[in-house]
Backbone bond lengths (Angstrom), bond angles and torsions (degrees), N, CA, C in turn:
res aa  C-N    CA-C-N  psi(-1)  N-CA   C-N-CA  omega(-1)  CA-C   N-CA-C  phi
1 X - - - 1.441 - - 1.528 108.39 -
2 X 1.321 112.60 132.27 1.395 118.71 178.19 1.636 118.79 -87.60
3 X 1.406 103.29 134.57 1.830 100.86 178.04 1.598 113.55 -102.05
4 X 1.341 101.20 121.60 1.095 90.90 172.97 1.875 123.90 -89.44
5 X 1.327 111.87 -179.77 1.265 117.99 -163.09 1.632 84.26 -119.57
6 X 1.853 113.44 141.85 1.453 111.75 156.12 1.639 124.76 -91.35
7 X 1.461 87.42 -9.93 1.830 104.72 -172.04 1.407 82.67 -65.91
8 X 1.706 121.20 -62.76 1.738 110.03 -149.27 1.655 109.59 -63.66
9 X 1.852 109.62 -39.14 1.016 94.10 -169.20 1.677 121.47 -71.47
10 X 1.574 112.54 -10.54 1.486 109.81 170.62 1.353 99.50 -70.04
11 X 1.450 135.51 -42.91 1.369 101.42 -175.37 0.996 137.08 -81.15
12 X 1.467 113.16 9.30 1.575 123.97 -172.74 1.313 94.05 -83.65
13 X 1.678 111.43 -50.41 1.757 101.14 -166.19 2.183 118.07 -86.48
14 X 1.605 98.38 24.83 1.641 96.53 -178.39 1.702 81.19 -134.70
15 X 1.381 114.24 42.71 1.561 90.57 151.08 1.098 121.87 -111.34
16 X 1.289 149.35 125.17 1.497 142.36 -163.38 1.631 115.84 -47.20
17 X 1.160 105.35 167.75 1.778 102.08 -178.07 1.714 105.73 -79.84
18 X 1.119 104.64 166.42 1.642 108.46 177.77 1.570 110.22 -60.66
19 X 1.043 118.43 131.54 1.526 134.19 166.99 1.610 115.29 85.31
20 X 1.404 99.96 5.27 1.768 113.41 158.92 1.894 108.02 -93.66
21 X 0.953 129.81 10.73 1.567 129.07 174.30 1.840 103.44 -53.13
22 X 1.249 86.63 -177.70 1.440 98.56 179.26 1.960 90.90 -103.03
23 X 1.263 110.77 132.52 1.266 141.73 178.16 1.873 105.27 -80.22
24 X 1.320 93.53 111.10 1.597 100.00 173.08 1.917 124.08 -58.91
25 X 1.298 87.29 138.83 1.642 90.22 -177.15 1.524 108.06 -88.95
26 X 1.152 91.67 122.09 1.589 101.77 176.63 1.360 117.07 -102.96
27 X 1.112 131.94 -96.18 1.119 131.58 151.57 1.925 144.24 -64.59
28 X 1.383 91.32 13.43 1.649 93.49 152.97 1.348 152.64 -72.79
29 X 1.909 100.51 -8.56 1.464 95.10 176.46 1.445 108.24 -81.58
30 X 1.442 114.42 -23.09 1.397 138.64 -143.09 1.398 82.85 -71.29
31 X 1.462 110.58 -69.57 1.331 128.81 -166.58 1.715 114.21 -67.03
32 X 0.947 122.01 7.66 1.705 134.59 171.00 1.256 96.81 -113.30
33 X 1.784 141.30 -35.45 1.289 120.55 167.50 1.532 120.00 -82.35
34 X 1.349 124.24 -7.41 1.616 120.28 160.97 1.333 106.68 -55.33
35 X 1.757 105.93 -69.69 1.424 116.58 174.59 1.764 116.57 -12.67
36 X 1.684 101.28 -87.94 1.243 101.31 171.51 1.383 127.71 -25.89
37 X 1.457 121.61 -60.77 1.553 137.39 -174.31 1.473 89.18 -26.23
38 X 1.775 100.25 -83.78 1.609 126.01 -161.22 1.037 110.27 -31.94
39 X 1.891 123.06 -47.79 1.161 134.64 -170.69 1.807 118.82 -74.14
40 X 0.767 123.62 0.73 1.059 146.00 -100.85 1.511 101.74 -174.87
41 X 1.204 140.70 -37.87 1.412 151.09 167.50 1.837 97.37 -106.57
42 X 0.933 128.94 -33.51 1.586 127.34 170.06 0.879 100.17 -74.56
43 X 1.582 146.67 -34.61 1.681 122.34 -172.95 1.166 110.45 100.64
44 X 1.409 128.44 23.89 1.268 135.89 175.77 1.867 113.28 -123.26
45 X 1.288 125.29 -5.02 1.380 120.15 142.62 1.506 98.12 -135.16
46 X 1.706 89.49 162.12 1.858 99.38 -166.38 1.986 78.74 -112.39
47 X 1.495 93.97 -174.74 1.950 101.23 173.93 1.152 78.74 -100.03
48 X 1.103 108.44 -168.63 1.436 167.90 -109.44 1.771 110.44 -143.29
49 X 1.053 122.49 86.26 1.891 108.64 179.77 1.338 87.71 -112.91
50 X 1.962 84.30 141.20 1.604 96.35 179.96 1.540 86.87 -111.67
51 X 1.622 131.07 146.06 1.092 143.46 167.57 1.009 155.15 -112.01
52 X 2.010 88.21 13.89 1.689 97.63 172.57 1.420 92.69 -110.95
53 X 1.555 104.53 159.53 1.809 117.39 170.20 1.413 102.79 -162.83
54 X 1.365 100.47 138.59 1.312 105.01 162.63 1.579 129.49 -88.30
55 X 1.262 100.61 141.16 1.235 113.14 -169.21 1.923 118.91 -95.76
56 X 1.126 94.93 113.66 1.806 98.47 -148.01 2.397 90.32 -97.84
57 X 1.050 92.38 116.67 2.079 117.83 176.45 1.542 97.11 -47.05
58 X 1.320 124.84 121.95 1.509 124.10 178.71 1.692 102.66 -78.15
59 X 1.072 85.20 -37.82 1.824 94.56 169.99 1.483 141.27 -77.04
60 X 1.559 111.88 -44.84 1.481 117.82 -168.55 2.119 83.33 -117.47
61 X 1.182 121.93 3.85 1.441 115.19 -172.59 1.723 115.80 52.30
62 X 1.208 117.04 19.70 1.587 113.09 -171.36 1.416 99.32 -78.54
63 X 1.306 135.42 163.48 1.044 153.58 -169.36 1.711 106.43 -125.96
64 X 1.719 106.91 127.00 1.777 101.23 172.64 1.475 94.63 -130.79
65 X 1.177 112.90 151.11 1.133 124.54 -169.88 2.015 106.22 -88.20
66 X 1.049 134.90 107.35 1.502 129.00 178.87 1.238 124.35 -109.62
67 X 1.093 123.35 161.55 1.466 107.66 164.42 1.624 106.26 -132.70
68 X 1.433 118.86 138.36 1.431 153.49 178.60 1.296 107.71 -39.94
69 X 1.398 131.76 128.20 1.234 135.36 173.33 1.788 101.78 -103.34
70 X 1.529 114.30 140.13 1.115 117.10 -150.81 1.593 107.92 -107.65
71 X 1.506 120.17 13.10 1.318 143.39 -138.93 1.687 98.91 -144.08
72 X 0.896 126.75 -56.87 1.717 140.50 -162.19 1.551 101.45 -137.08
73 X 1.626 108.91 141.44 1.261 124.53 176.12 1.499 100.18 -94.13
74 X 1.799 116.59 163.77 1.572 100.08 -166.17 1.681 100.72 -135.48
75 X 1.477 123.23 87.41 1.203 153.99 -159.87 1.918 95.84 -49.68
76 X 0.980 93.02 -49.36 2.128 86.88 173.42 1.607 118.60 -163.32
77 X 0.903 116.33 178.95 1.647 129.52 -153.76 1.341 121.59 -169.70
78 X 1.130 99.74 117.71 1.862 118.81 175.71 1.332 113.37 -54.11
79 X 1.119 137.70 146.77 1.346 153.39 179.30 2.051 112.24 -95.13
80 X 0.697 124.67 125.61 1.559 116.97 -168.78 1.394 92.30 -99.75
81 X 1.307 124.84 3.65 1.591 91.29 -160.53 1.671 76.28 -112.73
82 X 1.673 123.33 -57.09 1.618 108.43 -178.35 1.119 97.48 -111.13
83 X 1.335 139.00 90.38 1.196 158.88 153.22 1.490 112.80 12.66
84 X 1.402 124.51 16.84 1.373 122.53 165.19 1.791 114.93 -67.60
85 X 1.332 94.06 166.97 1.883 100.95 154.17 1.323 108.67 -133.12
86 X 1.640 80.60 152.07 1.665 96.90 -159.06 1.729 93.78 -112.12
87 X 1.236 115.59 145.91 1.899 118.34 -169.01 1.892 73.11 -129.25
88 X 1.303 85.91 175.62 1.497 106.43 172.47 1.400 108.99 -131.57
89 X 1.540 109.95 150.05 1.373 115.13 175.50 1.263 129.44 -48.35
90 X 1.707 137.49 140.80 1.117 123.00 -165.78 1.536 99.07 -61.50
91 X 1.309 144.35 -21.46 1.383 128.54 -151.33 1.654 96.61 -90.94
92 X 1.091 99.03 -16.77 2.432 104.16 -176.26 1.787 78.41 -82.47
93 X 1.319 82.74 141.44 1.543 118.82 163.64 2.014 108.90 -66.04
94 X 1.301 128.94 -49.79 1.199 112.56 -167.60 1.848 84.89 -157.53
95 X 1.493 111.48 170.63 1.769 124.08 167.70 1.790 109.94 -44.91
96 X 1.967 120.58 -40.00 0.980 117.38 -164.65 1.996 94.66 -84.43
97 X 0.812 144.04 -23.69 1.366 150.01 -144.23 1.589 98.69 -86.74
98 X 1.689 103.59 -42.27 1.403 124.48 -158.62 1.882 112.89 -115.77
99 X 1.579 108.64 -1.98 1.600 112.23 168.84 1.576 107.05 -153.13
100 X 1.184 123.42 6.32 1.332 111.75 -175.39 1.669 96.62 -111.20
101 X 1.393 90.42 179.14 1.420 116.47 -171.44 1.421 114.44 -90.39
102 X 1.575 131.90 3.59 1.146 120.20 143.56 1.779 91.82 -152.41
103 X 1.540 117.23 176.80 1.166 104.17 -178.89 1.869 128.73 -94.60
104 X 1.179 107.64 -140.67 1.797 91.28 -157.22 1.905 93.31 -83.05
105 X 1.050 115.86 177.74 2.162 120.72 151.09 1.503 116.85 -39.78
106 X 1.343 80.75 -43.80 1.507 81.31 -179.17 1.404 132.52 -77.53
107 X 1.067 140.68 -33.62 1.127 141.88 121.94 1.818 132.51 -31.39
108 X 1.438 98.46 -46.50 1.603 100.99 171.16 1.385 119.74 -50.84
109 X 1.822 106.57 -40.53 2.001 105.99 -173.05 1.551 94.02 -99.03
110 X 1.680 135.30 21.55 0.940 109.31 136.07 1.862 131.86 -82.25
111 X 0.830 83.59 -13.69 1.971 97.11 -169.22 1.834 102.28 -58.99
């Protein structure tokens, strides 16, 4: 005697007919990142600034979590854990460029 299964036979009868599938994307991401570019070089979408970074201690290596002011660059910063301040090299653009974990806005909407 044969057993049947209700799982198989539901999936036999909810699979679409042949040549109703979902159609592979080939060239659509491609063609949504031109888009963007264009849009995007005209001045009609901006990126993306992310504005938190952590800010990693040249000295004690502690890590503080900050977030980016989008107005003023921020030339140096106290350490809470060993009470130093940390400056950045004249050649880094700002403290986040030269100790954090990604760099400042300003730099980000140049990229």
């Amino acid at each position: 005697m044969q057993e049947s299964c209700a799982f198989s036979s539901f999936a036999a009868a909810s699979k679409p007919p042949p040549g109703h599938g979902v159609k592979p994307m080939s060239d659509q991401p491609q063609r949504a990142a031109e888009r963007l570019g264009l849009l995007t070089k005209l001045g009609f979408a901006r990126r993306t600034v992310n504005r938190s970074s952590t800010l990693y201690c040249p000295h004690c290596r502690a890590g503080s979590h900050e977030r980016m002011s989008l107005d003023h660059t921020l030339h140096e910063f106290h350490c809470l854990w060993c009470n130093r301040t940390m400056r950045h090299e004249p050649e880094q653009h700002c403290i986040f460029c030269a100790f954090g974990s990604r760099p400042c806005p300003e730099k980000q909407q140049r990229r």
